[in-house]
C-alpha positions as CSV (number, residue, x, y, z in Angstrom):
1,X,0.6,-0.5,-7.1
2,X,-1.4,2.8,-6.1
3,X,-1.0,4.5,-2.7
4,X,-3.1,2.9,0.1
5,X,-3.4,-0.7,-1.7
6,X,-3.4,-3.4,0.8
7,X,-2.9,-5.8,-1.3
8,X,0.5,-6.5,-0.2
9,X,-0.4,-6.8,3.5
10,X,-0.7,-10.3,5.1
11,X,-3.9,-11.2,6.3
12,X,-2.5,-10.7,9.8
13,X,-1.3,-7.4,9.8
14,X,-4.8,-6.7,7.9
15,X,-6.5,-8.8,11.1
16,X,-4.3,-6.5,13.2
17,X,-4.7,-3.4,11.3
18,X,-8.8,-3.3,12.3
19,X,-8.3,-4.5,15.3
20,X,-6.1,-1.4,16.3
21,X,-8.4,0.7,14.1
22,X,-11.7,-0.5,16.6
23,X,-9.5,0.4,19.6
24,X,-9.2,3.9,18.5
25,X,-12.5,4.3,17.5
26,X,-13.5,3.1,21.1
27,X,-11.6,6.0,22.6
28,X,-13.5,8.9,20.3
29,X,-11.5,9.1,17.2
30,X,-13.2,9.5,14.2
31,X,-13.5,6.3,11.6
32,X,-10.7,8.2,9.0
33,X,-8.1,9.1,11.7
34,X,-8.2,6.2,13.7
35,X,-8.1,4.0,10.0
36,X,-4.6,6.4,9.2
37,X,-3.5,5.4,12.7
38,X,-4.2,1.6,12.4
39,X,-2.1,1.5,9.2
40,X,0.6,3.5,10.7
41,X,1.3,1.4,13.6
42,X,1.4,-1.7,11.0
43,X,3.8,0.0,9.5
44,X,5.8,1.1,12.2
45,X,5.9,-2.5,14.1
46,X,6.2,-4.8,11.2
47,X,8.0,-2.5,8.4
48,X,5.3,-2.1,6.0
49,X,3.5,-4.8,3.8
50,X,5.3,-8.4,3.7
51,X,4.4,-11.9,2.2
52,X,4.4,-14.2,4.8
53,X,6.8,-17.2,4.7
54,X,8.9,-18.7,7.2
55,X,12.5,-16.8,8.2
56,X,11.2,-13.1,5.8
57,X,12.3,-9.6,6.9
58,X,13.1,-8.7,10.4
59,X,12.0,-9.6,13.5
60,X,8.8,-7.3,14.4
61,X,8.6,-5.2,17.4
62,X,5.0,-4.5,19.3
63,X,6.1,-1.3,21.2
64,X,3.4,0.9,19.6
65,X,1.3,-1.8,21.2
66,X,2.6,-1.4,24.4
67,X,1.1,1.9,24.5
68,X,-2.2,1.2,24.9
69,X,-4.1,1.1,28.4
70,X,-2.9,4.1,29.6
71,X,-5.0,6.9,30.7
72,X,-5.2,9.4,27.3
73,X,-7.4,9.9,24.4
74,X,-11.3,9.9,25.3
75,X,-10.6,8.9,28.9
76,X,-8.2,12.2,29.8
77,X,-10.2,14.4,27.4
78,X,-13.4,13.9,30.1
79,X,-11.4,15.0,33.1
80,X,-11.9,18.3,34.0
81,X,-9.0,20.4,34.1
82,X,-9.7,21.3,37.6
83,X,-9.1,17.3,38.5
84,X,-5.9,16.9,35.8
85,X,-4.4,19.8,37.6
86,X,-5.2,18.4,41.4
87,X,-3.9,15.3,40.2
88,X,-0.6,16.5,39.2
89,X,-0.2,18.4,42.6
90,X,-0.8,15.3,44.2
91,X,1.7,13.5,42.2
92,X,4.1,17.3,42.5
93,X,3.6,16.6,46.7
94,X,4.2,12.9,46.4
95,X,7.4,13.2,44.9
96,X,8.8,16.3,46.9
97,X,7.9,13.7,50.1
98,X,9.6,11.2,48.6
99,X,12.7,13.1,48.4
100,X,12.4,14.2,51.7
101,X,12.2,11.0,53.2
102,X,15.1,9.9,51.0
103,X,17.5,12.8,51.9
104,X,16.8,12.6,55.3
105,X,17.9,8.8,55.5
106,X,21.0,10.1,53.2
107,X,22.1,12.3,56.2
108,X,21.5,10.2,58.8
109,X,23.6,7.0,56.8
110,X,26.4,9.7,56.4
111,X,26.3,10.4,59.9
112,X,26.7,7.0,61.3
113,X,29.4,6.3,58.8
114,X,31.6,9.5,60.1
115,X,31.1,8.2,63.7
116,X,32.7,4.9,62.8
């Protein structure tokens, strides 16, 4: 069988296979790339090609899936860096408040347990 037959693909995969491919050409990546990347999440969740049948192979895993949604690809390209890098001070100043606010009720919980 010669590299890049599908042949041995179930129609499935193949049915999931575009529709990955269509997702990554919706986010700006070119027809070849986002074909390589369809294929190689098929791969990656199901183990490769596989006749279909009742009780074959191992059980899949979508995690690759999962991945989707998230801000990246065309979405994050667009953003200018001056609003990626405002973002992440917010996020920077969010989490050093947090902390406070969690240290703070740190002392004061070890101070009411030492007065007991």
């Amino acid at each position: 069988m010669p590299r890049g037959d599908k042949s041995s693909y179930t129609d499935k995969q193949k049915r999931q296979a575009e529709h990955i491919e269509e997702g990554y050409e919706h986010r700006g990546v070119g027809s070849k790339e986002a074909e390589r990347r369809a294929w190689a999440t098929i791969n990656k969740e199901t183990g490769g090609g596989k006749k279909s049948g009742s009780g074959r192979g191992v059980r899949t895993t979508n995690v690759s899936s999962k991945r989707g949604g998230k801000i990246g690809g065309k979405a994050s390209a667009s953003r200018p860096a001056a609003a990626k890098s405002r973002s992440a001070k917010k996020a920077a100043a969010s989490r050093k408040r947090h902390a406070m606010k969690r240290s703070a009720a740190r002392k004061t919980t070890r101070k009411t347990l030492r007065k007991k």
